[in-house]
PDB file of N, CA, C and O in Angstrom:
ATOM      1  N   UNK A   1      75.731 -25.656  11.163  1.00  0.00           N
ATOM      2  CA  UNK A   1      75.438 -26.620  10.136  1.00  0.00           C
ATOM      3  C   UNK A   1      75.889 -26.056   8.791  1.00  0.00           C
ATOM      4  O   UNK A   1      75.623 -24.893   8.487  1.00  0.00           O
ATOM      5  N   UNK A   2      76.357 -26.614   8.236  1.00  0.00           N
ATOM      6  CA  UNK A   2      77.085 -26.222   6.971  1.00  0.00           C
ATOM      7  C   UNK A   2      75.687 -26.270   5.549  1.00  0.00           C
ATOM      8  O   UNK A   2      74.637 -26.886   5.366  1.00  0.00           O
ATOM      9  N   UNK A   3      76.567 -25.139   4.758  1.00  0.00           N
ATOM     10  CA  UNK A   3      75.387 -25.157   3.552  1.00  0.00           C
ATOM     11  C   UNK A   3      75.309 -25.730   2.642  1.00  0.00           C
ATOM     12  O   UNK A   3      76.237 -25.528   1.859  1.00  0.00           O
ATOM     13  N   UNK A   4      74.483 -26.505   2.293  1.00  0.00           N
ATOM     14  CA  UNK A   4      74.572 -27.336   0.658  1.00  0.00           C
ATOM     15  C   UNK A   4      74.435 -26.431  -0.278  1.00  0.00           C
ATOM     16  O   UNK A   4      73.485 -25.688  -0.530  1.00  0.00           O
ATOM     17  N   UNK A   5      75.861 -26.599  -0.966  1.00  0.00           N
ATOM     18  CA  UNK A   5      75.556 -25.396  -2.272  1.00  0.00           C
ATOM     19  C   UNK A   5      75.498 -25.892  -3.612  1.00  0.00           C
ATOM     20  O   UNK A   5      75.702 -25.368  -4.707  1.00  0.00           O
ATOM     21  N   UNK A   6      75.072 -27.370  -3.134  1.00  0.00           N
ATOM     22  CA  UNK A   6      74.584 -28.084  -4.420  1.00  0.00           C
ATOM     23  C   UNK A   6      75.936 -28.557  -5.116  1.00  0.00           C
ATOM     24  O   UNK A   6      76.107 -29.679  -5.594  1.00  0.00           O
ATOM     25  N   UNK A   7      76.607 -27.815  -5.104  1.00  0.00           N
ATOM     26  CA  UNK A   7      77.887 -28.325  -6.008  1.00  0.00           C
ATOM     27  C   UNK A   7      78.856 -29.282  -5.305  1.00  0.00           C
ATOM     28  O   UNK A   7      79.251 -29.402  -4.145  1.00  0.00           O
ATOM     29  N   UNK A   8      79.102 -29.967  -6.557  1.00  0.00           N
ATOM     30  CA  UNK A   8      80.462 -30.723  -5.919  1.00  0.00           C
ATOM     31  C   UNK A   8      81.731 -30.088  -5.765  1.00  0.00           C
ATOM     32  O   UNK A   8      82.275 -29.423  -6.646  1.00  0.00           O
ATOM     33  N   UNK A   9      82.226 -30.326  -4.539  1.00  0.00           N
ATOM     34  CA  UNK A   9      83.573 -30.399  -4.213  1.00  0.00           C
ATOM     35  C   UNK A   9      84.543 -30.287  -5.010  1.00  0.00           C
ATOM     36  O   UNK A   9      84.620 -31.245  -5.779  1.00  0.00           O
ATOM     37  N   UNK A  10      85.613 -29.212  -5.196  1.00  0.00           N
ATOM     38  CA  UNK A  10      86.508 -28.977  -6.344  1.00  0.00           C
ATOM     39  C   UNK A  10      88.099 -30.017  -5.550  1.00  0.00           C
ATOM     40  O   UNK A  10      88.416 -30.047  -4.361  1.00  0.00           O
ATOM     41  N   UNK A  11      88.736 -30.671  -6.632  1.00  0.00           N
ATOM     42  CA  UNK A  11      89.140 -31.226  -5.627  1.00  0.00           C
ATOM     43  C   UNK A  11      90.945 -30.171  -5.861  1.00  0.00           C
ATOM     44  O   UNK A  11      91.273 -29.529  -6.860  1.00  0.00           O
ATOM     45  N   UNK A  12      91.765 -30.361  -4.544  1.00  0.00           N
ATOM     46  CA  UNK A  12      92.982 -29.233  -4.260  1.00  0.00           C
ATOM     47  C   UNK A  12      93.383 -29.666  -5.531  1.00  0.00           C
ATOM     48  O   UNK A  12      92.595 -29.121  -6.304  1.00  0.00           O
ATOM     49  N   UNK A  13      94.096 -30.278  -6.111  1.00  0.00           N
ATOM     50  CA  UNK A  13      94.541 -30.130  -7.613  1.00  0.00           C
ATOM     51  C   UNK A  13      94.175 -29.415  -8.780  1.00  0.00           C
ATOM     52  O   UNK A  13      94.911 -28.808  -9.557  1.00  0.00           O
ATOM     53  N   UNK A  14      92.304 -29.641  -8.817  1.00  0.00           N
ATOM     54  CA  UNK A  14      92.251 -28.181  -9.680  1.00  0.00           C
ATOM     55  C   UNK A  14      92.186 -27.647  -9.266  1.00  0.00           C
ATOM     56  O   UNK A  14      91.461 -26.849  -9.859  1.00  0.00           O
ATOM     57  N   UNK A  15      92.565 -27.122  -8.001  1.00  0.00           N
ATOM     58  CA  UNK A  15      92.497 -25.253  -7.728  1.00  0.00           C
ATOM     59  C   UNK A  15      93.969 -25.192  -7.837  1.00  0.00           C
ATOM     60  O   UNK A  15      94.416 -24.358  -8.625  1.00  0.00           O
ATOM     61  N   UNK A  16      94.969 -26.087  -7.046  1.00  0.00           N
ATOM     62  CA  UNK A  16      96.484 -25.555  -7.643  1.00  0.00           C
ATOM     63  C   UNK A  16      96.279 -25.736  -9.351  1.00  0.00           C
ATOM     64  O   UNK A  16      96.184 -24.545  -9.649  1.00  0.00           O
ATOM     65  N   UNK A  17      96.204 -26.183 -10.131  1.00  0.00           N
ATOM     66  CA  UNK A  17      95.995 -26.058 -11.704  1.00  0.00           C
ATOM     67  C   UNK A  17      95.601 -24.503 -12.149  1.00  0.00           C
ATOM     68  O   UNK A  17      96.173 -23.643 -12.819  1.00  0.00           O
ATOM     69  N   UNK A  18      94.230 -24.582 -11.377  1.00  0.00           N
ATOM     70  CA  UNK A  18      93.818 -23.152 -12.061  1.00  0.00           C
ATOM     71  C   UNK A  18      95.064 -21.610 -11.239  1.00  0.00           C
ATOM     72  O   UNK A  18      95.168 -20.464 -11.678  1.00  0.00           O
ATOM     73  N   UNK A  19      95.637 -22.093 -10.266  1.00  0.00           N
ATOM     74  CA  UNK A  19      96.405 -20.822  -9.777  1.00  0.00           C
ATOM     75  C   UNK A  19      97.650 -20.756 -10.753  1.00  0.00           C
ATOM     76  O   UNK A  19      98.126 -19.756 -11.291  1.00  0.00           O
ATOM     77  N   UNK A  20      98.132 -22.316 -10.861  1.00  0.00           N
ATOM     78  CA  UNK A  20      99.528 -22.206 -11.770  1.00  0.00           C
ATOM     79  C   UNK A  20      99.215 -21.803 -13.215  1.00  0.00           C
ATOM     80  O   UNK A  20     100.208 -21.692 -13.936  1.00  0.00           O
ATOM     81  N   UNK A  21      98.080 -21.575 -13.746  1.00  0.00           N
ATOM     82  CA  UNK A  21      97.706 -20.980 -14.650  1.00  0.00           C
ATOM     83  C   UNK A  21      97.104 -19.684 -14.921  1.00  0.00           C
ATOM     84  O   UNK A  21      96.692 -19.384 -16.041  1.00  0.00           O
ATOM     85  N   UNK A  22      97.052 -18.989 -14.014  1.00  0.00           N
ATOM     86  CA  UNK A  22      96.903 -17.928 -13.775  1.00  0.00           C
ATOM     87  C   UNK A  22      98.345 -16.942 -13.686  1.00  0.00           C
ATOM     88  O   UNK A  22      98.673 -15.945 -14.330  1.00  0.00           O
ATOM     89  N   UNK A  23      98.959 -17.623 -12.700  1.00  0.00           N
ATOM     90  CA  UNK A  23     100.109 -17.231 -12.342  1.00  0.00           C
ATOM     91  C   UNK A  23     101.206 -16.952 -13.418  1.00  0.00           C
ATOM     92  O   UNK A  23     102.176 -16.214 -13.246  1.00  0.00           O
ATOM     93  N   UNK A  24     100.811 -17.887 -14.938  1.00  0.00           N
ATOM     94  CA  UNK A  24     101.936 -18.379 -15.900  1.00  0.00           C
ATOM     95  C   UNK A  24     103.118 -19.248 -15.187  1.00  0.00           C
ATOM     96  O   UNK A  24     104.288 -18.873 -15.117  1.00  0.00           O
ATOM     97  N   UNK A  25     102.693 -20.267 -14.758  1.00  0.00           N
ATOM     98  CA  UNK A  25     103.622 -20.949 -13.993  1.00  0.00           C
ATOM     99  C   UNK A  25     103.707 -22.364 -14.374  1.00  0.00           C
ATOM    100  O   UNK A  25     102.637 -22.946 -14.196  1.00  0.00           O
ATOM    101  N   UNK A  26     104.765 -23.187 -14.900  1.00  0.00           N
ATOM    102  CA  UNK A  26     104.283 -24.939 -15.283  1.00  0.00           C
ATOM    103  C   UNK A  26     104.448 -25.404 -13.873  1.00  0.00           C
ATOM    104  O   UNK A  26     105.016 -24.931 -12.889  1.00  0.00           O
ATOM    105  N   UNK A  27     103.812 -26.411 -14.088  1.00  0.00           N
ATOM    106  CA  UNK A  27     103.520 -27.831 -12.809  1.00  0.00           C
ATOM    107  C   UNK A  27     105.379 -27.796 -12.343  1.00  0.00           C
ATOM    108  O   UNK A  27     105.795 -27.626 -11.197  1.00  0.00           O
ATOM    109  N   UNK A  28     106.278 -28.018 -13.644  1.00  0.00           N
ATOM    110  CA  UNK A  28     108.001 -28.194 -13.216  1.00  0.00           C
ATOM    111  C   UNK A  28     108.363 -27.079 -12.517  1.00  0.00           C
ATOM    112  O   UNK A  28     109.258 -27.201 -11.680  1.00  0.00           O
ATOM    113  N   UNK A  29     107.702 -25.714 -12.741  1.00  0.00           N
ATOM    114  CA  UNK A  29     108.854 -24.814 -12.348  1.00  0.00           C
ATOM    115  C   UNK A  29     108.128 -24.551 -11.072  1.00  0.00           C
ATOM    116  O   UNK A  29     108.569 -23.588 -10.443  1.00  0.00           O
ATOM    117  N   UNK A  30     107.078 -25.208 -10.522  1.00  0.00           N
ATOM    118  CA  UNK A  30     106.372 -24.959  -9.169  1.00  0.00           C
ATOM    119  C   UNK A  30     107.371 -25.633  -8.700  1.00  0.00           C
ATOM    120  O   UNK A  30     108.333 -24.985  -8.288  1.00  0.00           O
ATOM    121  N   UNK A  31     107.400 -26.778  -8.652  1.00  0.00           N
ATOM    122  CA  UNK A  31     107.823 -28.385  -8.020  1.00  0.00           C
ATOM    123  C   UNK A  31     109.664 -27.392  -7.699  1.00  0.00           C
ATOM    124  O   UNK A  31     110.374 -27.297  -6.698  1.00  0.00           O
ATOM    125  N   UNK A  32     109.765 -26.957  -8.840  1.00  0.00           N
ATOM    126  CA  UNK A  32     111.049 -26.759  -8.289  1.00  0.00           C
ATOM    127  C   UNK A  32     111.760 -25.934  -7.297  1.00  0.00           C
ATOM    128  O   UNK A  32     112.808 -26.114  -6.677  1.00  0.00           O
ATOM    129  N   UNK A  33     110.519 -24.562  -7.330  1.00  0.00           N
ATOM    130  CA  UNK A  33     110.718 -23.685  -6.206  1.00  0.00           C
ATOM    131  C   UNK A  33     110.145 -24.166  -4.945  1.00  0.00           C
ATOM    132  O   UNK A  33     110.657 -23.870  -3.865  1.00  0.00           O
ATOM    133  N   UNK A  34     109.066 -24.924  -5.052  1.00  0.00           N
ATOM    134  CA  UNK A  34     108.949 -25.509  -2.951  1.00  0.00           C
ATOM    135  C   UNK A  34     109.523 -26.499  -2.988  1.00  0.00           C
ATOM    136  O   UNK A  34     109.103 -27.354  -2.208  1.00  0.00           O
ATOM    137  N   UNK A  35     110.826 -26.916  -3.943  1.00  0.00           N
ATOM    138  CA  UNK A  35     111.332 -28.297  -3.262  1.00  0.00           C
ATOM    139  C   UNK A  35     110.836 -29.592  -3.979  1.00  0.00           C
ATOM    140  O   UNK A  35     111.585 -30.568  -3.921  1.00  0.00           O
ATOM    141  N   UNK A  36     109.716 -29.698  -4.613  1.00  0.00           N
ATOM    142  CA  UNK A  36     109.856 -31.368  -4.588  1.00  0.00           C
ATOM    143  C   UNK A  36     109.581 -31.852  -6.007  1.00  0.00           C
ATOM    144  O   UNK A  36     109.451 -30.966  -6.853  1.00  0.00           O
ATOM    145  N   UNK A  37     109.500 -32.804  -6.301  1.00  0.00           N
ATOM    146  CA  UNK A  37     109.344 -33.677  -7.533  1.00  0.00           C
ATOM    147  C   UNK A  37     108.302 -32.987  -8.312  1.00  0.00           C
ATOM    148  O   UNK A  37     107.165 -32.723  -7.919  1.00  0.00           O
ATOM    149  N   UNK A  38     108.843 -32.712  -9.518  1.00  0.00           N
ATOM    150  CA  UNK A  38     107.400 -32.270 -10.507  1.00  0.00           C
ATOM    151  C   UNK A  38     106.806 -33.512 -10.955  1.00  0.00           C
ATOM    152  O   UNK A  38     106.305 -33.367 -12.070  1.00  0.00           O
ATOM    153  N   UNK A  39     106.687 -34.641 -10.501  1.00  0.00           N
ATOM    154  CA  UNK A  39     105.742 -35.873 -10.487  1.00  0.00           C
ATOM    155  C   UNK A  39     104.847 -35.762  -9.422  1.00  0.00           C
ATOM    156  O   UNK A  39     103.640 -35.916  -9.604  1.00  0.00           O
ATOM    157  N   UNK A  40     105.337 -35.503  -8.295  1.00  0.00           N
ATOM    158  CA  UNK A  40     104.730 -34.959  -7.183  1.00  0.00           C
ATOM    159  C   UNK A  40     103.310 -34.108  -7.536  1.00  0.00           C
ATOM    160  O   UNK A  40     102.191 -34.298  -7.059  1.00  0.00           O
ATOM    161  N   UNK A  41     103.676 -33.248  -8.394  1.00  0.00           N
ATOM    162  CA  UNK A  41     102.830 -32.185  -8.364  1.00  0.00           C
ATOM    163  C   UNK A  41     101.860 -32.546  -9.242  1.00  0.00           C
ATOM    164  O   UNK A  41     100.634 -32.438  -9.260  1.00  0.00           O
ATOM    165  N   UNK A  42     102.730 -33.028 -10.008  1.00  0.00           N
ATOM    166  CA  UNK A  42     101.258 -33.873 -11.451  1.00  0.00           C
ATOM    167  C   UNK A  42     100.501 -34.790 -10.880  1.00  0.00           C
ATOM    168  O   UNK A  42      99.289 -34.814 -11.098  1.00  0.00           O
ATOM    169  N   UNK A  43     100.882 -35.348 -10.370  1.00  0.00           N
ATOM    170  CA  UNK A  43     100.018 -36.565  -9.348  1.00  0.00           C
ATOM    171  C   UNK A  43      99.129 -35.755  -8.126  1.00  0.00           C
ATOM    172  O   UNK A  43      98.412 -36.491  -7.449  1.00  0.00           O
ATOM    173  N   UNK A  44      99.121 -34.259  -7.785  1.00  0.00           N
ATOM    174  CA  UNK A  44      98.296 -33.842  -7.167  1.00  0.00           C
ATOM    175  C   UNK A  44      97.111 -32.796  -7.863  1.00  0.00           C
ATOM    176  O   UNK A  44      96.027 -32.481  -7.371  1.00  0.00           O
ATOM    177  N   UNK A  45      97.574 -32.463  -8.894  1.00  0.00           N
ATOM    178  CA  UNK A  45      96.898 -31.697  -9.993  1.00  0.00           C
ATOM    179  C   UNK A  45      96.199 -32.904 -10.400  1.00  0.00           C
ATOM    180  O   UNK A  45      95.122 -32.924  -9.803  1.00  0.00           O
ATOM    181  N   UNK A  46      96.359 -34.116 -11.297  1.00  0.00           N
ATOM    182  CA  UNK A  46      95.887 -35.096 -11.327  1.00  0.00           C
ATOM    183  C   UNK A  46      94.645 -35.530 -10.589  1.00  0.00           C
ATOM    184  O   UNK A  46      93.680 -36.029 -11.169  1.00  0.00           O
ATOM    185  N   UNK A  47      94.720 -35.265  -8.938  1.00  0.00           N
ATOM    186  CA  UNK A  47      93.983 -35.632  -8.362  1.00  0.00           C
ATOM    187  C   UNK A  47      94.059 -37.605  -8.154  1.00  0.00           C
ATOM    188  O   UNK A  47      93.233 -38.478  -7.891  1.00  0.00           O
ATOM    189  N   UNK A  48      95.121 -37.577  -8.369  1.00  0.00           N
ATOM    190  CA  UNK A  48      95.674 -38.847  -8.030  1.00  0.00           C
ATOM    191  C   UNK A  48      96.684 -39.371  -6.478  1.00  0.00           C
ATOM    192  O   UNK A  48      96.884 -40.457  -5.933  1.00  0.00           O
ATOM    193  N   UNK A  49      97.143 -37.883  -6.190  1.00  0.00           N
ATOM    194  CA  UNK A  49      97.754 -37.786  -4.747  1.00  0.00           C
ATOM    195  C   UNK A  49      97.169 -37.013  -3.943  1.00  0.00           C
ATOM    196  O   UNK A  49      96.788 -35.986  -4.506  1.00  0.00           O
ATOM    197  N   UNK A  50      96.899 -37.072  -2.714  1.00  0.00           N
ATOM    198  CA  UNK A  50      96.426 -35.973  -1.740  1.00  0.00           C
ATOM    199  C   UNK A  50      97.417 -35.006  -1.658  1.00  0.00           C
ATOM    200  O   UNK A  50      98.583 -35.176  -2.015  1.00  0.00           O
ATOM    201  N   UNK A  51      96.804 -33.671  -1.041  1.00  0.00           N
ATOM    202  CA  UNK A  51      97.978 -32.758  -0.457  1.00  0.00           C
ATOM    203  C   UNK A  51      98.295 -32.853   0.907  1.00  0.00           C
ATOM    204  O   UNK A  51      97.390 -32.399   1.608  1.00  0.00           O
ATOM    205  N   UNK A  52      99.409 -33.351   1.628  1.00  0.00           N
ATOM    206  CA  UNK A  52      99.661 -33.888   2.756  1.00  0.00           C
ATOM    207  C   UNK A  52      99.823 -32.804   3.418  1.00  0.00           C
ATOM    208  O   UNK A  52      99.523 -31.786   2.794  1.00  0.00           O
ATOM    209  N   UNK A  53     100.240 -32.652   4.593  1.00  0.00           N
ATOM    210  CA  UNK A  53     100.572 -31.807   6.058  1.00  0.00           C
ATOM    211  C   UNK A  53     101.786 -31.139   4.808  1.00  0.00           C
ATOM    212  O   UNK A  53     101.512 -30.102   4.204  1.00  0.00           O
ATOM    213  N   UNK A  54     102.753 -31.692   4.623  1.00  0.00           N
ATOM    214  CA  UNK A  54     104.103 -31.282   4.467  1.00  0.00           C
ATOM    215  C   UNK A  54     103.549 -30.499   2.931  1.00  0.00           C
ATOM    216  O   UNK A  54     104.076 -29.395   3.069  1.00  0.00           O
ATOM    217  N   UNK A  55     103.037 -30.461   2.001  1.00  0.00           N
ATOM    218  CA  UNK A  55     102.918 -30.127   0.989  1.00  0.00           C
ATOM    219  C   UNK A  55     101.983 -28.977   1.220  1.00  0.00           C
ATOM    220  O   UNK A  55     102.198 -27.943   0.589  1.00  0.00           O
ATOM    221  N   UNK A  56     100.903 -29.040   2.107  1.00  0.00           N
ATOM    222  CA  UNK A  56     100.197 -27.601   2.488  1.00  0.00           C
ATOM    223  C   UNK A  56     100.746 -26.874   2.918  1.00  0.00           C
ATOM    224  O   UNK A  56     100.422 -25.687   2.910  1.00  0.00           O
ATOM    225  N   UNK A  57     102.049 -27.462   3.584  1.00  0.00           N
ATOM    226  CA  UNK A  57     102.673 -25.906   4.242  1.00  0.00           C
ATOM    227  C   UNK A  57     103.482 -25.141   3.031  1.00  0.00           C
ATOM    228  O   UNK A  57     103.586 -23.914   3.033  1.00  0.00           O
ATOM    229  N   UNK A  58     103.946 -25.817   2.182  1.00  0.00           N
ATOM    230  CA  UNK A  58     105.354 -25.836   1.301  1.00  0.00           C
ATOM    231  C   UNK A  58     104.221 -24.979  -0.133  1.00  0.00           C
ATOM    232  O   UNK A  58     104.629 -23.940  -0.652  1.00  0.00           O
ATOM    233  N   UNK A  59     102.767 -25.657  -0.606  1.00  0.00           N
ATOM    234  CA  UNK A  59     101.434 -24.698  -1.206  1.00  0.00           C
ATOM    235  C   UNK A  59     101.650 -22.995   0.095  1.00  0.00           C
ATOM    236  O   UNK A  59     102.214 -21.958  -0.255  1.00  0.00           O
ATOM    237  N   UNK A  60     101.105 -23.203   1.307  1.00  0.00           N
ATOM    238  CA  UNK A  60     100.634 -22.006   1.828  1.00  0.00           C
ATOM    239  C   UNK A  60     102.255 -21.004   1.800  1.00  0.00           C
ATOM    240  O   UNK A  60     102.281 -19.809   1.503  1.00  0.00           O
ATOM    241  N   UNK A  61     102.832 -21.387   1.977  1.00  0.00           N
ATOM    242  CA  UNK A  61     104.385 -20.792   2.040  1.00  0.00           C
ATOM    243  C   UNK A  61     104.167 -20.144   0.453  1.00  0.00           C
ATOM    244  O   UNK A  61     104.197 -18.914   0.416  1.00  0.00           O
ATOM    245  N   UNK A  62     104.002 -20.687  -0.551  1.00  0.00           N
ATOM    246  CA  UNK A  62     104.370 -20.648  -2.201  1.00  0.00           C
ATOM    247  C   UNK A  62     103.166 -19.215  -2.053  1.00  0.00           C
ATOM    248  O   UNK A  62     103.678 -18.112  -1.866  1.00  0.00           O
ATOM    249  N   UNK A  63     102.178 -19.271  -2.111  1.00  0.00           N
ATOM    250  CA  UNK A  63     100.995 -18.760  -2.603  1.00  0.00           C
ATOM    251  C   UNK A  63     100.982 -17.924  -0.887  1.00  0.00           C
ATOM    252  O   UNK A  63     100.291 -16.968  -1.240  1.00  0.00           O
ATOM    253  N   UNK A  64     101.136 -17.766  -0.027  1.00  0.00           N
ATOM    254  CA  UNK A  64     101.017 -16.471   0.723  1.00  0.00           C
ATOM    255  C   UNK A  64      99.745 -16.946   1.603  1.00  0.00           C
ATOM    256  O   UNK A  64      99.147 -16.014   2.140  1.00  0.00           O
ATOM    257  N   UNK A  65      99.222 -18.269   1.843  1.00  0.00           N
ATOM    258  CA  UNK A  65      98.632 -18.994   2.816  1.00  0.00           C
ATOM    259  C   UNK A  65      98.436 -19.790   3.911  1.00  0.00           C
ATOM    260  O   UNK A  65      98.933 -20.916   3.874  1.00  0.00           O
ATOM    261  N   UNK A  66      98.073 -19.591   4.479  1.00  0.00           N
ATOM    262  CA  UNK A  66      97.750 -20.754   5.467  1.00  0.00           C
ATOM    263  C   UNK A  66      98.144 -21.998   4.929  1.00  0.00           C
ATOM    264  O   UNK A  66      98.051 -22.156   3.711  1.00  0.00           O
ATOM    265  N   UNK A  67      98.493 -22.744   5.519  1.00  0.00           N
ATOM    266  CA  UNK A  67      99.071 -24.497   5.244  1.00  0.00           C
ATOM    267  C   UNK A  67      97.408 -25.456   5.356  1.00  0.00           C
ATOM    268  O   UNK A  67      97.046 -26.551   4.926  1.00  0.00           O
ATOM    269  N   UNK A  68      96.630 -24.191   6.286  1.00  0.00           N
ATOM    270  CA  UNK A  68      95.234 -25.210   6.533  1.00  0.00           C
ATOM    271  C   UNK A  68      94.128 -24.759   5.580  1.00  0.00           C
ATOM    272  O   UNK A  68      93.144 -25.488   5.699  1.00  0.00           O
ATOM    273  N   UNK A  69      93.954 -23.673   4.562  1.00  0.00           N
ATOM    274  CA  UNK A  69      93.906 -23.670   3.598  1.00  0.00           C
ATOM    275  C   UNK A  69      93.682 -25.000   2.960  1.00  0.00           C
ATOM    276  O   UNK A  69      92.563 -25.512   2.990  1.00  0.00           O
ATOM    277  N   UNK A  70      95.161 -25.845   2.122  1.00  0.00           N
ATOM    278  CA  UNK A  70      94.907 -26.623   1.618  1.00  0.00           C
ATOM    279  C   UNK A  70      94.959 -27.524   2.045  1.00  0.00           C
ATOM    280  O   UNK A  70      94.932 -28.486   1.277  1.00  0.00           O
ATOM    281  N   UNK A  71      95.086 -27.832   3.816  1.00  0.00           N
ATOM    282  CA  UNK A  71      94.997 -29.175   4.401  1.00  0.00           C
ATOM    283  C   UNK A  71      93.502 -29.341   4.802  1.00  0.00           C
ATOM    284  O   UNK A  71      92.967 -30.278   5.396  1.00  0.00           O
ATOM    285  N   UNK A  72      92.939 -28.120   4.294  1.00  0.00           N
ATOM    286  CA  UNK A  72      90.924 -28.513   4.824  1.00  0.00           C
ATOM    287  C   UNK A  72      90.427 -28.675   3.010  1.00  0.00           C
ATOM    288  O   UNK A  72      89.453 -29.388   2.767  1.00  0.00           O
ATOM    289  N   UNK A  73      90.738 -28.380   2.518  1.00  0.00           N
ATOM    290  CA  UNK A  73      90.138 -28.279   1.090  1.00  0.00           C
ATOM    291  C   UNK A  73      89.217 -29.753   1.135  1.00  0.00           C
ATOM    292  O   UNK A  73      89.600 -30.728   1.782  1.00  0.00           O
ATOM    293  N   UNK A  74      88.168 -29.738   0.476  1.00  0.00           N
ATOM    294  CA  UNK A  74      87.356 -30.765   0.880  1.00  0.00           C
ATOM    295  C   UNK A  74      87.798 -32.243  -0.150  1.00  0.00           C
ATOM    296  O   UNK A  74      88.539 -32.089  -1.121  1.00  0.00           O
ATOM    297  N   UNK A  75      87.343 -33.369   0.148  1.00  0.00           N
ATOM    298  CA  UNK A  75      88.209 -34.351  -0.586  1.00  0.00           C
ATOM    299  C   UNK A  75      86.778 -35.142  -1.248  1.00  0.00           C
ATOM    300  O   UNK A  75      85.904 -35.811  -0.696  1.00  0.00           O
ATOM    301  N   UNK A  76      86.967 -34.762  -2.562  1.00  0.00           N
ATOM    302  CA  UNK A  76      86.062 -35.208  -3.826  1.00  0.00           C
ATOM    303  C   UNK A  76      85.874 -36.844  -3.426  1.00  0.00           C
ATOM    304  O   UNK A  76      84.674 -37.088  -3.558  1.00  0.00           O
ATOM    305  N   UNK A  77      86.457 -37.818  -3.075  1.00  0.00           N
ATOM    306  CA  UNK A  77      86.681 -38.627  -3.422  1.00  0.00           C
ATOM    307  C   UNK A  77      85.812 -39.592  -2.093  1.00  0.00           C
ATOM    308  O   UNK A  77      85.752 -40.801  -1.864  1.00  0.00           O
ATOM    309  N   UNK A  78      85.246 -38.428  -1.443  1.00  0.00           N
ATOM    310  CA  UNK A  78      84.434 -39.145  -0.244  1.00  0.00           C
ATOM    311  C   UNK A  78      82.879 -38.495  -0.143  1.00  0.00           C
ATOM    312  O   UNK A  78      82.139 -38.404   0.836  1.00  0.00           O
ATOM    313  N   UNK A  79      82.737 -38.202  -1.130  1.00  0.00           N
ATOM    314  CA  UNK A  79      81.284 -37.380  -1.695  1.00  0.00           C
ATOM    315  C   UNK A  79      80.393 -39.213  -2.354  1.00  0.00           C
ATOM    316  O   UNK A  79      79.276 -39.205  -2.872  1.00  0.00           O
TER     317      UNK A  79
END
């Protein structure tokens, strides 16, 4: 049984936000090294797009993770 830790659900966009800021990295120059649209990426930082199958692998590949990592990240939007 899983633990209530009281808090809400961070959703995968701000945690890629807070890494590409850590990292010194913009939203464009991510998008450009795994390949895809830096609209793409704003729209998942946003929390306006999910992170799909294809984008967790292309996140876990970038950052040195698992693809299921960010294909389990929990989804704010069903709390």
């Amino acid at each position: 049984m899983p633990i209530d830790s009281g808090l809400s659900p961070i959703h995968p966009g701000e945690l890629l936000a807070e890494i590409l800021t850590d990292w010194g990295i913009s939203q464009a120059q991510f998008a450009r090294a795994i390949g895809v649209s830096p609209m793409r990426i704003s729209h998942v930082v946003n929390g306006s797009r999910p992170v799909t199958a294809k984008l967790a692998l292309r996140f876990g590949r970038a950052f040195g993770q698992s693809p299921q990592y960010w294909s389990k990240q929990p989804m704010p939007n069903v709390w």
